[in-house]
Each structure stands twice: as C-alpha cells, then as structure tokens.
N, C-alpha and C positions, 0 to 999 in steps of 0.2 A: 716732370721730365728733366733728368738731367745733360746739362751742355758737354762737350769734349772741344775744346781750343786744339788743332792741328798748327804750330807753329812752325815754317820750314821752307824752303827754296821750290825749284823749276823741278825737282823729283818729284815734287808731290803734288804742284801745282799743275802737274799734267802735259807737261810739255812734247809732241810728240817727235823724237829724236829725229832730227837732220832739217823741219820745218821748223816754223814759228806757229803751229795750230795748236790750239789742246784739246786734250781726250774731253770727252764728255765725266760729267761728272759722278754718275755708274760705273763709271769707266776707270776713274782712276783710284786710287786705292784708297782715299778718306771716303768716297762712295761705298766701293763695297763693302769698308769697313762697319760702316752703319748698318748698311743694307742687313750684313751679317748679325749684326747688333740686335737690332728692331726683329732679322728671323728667330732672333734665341726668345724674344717676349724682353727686351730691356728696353726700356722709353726714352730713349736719347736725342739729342738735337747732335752733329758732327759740325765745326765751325772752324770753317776753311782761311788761316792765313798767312798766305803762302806767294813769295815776291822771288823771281827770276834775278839771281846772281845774289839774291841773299846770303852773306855772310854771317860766323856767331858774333863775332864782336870786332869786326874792321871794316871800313869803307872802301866803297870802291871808287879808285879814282877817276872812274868816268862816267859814273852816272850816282843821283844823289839816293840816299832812303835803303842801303845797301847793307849798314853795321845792325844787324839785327838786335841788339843790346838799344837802340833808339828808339823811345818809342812803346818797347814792349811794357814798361808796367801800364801805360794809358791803355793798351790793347787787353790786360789781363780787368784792368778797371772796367772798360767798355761791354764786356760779355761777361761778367759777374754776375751770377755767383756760379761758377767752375768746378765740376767732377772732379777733371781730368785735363792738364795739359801737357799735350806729345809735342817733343823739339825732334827735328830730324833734319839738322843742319850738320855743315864741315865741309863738302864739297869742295863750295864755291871757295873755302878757305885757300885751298890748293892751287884758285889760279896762279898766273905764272908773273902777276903785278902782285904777290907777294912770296915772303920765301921763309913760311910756316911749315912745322912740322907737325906728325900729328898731337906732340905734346902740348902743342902751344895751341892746336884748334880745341883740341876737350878746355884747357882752361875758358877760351872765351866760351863753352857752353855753361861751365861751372858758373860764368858770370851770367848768364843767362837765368840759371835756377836759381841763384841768388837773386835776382831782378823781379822776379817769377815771386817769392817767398817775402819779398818787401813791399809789394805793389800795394796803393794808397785803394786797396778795395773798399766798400761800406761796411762797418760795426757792424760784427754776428755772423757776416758772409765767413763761407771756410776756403780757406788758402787752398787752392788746389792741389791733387797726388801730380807729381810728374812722371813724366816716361820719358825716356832719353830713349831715339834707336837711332842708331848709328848703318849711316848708309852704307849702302854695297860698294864693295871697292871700283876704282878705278879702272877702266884697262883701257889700254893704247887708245887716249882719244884721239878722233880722226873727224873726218868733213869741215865744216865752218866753224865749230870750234877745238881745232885740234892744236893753235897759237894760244889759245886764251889758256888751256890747262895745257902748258906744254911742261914736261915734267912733273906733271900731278900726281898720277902713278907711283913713283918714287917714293913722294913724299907724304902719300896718303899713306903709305903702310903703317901698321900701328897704332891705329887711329880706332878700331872696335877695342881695343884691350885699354888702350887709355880711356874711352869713353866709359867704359866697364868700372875704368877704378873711381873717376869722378861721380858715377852713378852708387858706389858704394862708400865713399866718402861726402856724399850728401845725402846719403838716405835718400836716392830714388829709383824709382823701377829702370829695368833695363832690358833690350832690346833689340839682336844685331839683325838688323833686313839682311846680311850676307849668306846668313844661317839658311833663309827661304829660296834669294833670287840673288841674280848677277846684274851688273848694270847693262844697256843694250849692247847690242854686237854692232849695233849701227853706229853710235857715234860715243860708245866708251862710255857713259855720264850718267845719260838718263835709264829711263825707263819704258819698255816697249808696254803695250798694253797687256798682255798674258801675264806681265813681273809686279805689273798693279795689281792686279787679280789674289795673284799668289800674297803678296805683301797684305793687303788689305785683309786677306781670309786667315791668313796666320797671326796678324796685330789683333784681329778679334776675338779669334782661339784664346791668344794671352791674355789679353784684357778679361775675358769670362773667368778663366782660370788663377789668376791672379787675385779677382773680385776686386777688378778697378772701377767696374761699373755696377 
C-alpha cells in the first residue's frame, strides 16, 4: 500500500463556509480523492494534514502552529515512507495581518518542497514526488471572515502562474484547483461540498494519468 501526505489549510480540511463544522470526510475532497484512487484498483492510504489558518512559510500572530515551514520535515519523518506529497497552501498567506503578494506566497511554498526534499527520513526510504495545487482564487470574501482576508482578492492574483513556475523550477508536478472549481459563493474562501467532489475527482484523474501513483 502506498501513503499520499495531503499537506494544507481549512480548504482541505473540510471547513464548511460561514460555520465552524467540517464536512465528513467522503465528503471532502482528500476522501473522494482516494475513494476515486482505491475505485481505479490502486492501494493507497490518503493522510490528512491539514490545520485552519495555515500558512506556507509565516506565523500568525494570533494563534501559534500557523508557519507551515514548522514542523513539516518531522511530519514527512512521521508518515514515511511517502508516494506522494500534495501542498495546497497560499490562502491563508493573503490575510490582511500580512501584506504578501502572490510572488512572495509561491516562494514560501518553494520553501516548503525544499523542506519536503531534506527531511531526516530513514536510510533507503524514497523522498517523495510532490504535487503543488494551487487553490482557487479568492472572491469578495464576505460573513465572519470577511476582516481577516480584507483585500485578499487583490492580492491573491497571480498566484496559479507563480505557483506554475516554482513547480517547474523545482521539478514538481502541478496543479491549478481553479481549472475545476471556484472558491464558495458563501463566504469567498472555502469550499462548498459539490467543489470537493469536483476537486477530489479531477486531483485523482491527474494523479492516474501523470502515474503518481
């Protein structure tokens, strides 16, 4: 059986827009992504993690465990030996306690797969393939978090085409989730459950076809 590491924020961890519940985990798109996985005949474990306001490579100053760069080579150690690990972070880069663009959010991923490619795994294990997808864009966030990314939008633009060129200046797969879905209509950000569905069933199409797995 091979493992897949989903590394990545409140998109993926199932968040459902304007509460604090999360989707069932069928339900959200590293679900069906296996589900899809496991229907094709490939013997996968999918290992979920995934932290609300995770950043790629900055803290947030108000709650701790946020700079995604912390942490991750012990996370790649921990679940070794690794197929496959998907980052699908930058978001949270956009709130509005900082003032990144999308040039400066690909670099903290780039430090990411860097991070990802030095981790003190065991002798013989193989460094995993990575997959960078770059989330769907922003739009007018609105409800209870509509202060936190206030001018996100703006400054998220840009942000699939730089992920694009870090993905190809590090030799890694790549990925745009905008290509399939939008972020919700509800609160700008997330993701409704139909945009999991859609995400999870098109990252497994690629993954077969790529023969990531």
């Amino acid at each position: 059986m091979e493992q897949i590491l989903i590394y990545a924020d409140s998109l993926t961890w199932g968040i459902i827009p304007d509460t604090r519940e999360r989707l069932a985990f069928d339900k959200r798109w590293p679900g069906v992504f296996e589900q899809n996985l496991l229907a094709a005949g490939k013997e996968v474990r999918v290992i979920e993690n995934c932290l609300n306001g995770r950043r790629s490579a900055w803290p947030d100053p108000f709650k701790p465990g946020r700079d995604g760069s912390e942490g991750l080579a012990q996370v790649i150690e921990m679940h070794s030996p690794l197929k496959l690990a998907i980052l699908m972070l930058g978001t949270n880069d956009f709130q509005s306690s900082h003032d990144n663009d999308a040039w400066l959010s690909a670099q903290g991923v780039s430090k990411l797969i860097d991070i990802i490619r030095q981790s003190p795994i065991e002798p013989g294990m193989p460094v995993p393939q990575i997959l960078i997808v770059a989330p769907p864009g922003i739009i007018d966030p609105r409800g209870p978090i509509a202060d936190k990314f206030r001018g996100a939008q703006r400054r998220f633009k840009g942000l699939p085409d730089e992920l694009a060129k870090v993905a190809a200046d590090q030799s890694t797969h790549y990925f745009n989730a905008g290509d399939v879905t939008e972020s919700s209509r509800v609160d700008g950000i997330h993701l409704d459950q139909p945009q999991h569905q859609a995400l999870g069933s098109a990252l497994a199409e690629f993954a077969l076809r790529q023969r990531l797995v």
